[in-house]
N, C-alpha and C positions, 0 to 999 in steps of 0.2 A: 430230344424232348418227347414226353409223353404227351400221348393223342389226347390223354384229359386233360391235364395241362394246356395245350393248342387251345382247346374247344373253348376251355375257361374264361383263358387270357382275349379268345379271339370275342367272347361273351361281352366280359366285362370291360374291357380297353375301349368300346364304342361307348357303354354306357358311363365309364369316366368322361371321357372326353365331350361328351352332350350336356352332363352335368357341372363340367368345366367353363364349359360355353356359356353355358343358362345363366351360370357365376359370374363371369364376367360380365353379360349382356344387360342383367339388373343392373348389378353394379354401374356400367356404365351409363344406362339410363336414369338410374337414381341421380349421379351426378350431373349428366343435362340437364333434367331437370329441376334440379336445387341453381344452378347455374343458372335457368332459364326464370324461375321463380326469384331468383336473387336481384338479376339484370332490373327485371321487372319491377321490381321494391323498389329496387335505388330510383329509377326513373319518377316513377310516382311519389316516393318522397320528395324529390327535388321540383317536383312539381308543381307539390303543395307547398313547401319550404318558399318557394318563387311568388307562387300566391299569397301566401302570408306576409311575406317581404313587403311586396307591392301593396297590400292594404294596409300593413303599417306606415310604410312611407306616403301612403293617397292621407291618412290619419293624421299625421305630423304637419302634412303641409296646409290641411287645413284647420288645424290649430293653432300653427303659426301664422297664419292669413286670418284666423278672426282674431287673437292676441294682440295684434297691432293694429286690429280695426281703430276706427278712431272711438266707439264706446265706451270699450277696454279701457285703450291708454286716458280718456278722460274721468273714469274710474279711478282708476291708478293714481293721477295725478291730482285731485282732488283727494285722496287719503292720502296721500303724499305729505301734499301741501297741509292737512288737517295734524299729521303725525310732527312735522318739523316744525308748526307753531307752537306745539307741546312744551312746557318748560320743562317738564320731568317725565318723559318720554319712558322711557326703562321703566319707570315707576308704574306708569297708565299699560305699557305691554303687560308687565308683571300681573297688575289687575287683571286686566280683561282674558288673560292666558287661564288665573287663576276660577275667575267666574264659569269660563268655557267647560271646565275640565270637572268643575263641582259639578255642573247642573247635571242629573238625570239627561239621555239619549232620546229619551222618549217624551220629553217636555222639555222645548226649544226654549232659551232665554228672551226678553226683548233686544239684545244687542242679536242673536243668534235671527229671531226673526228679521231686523232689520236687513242684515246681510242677505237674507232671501228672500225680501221681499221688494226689492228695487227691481228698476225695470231691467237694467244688465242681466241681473239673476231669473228675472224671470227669461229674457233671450237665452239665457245660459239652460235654463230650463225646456224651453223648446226646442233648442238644438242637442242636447246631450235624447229627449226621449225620439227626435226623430233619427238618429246615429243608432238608438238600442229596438228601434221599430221592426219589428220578424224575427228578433232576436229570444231564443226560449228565457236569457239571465240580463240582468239590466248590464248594461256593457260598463257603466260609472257607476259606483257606491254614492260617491263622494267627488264634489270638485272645488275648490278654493283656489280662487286667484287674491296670490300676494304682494304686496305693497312693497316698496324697497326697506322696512324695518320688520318686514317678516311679515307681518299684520295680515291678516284676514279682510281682504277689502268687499270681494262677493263670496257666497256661498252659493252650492247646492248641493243639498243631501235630500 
């Protein structure tokens, strides 16, 4: 082999070989860290995913622990009882479904007052604004508790 040749090869072979290295060495630190970056996500997802679990189910059980208070169900059973003395039942849903649905949003019926204005709704009312308390969006638009023929027995909106 020739001397320029040697010189060359003996030039360039380190500066491949450094440039080989450097290639690999990102490379393999890119993917540690997308690894280490990835680990991380999941964890914190699952963390939050855990937290959110738990305040749905802390949520559930206390709706189902004031739903069966004894207010409630005397609510309940009083439209109950007011709905099954009904002789044309179907008829009086149909009405009151159909008055609900006409009236303007923005101007409550007196049936629509009525249901927000008892004392359950107003309890329903103080416990839905302290649940949406430090909250920046109201956590409930709307809540209706229904009677076994469907019926609207409280409101709050």
């Amino acid at each position: 082999m020739r001397l320029i040749l040697k010189l060359t090869l003996a030039t360039i072979a380190p500066a491949l070989l450094i440039w080989a290295v450097g290639i690999y060495s990102v490379q393999a630190s890119r993917d540690s860290l997308l690894q280490s970056i990835d680990n991380a996500s999941r964890a914190r997802v699952a963390a939050v995913m855990s937290e959110i679990d738990r305040e749905i189910r802390n949520r559930i059980a206390e709706w189902q622990a004031y739903a069966t208070g004894d207010e409630v169900r005397g609510a309940l059973r009083r439209s109950n009882e007011a709905f099954d003395e009904m002789p044309d039942r179907a008829a009086e849903i149909a009405r009151r479904e159909a008055a609900w649905t006409a009236a303007p949003r923005e101007v409550p019926t007196d049936a629509m007052l009525q249901l927000m204005g008892d004392g359950l709704a107003q309890n329903l009312r103080v416990r839905i604004d302290e649940l949406g308390r430090g909250k920046d969006e109201a956590l409930f638009a709307e809540v209706f508790v229904t009677n076994a023929h469907g019926v609207n027995a409280v409101s709050y909106t």
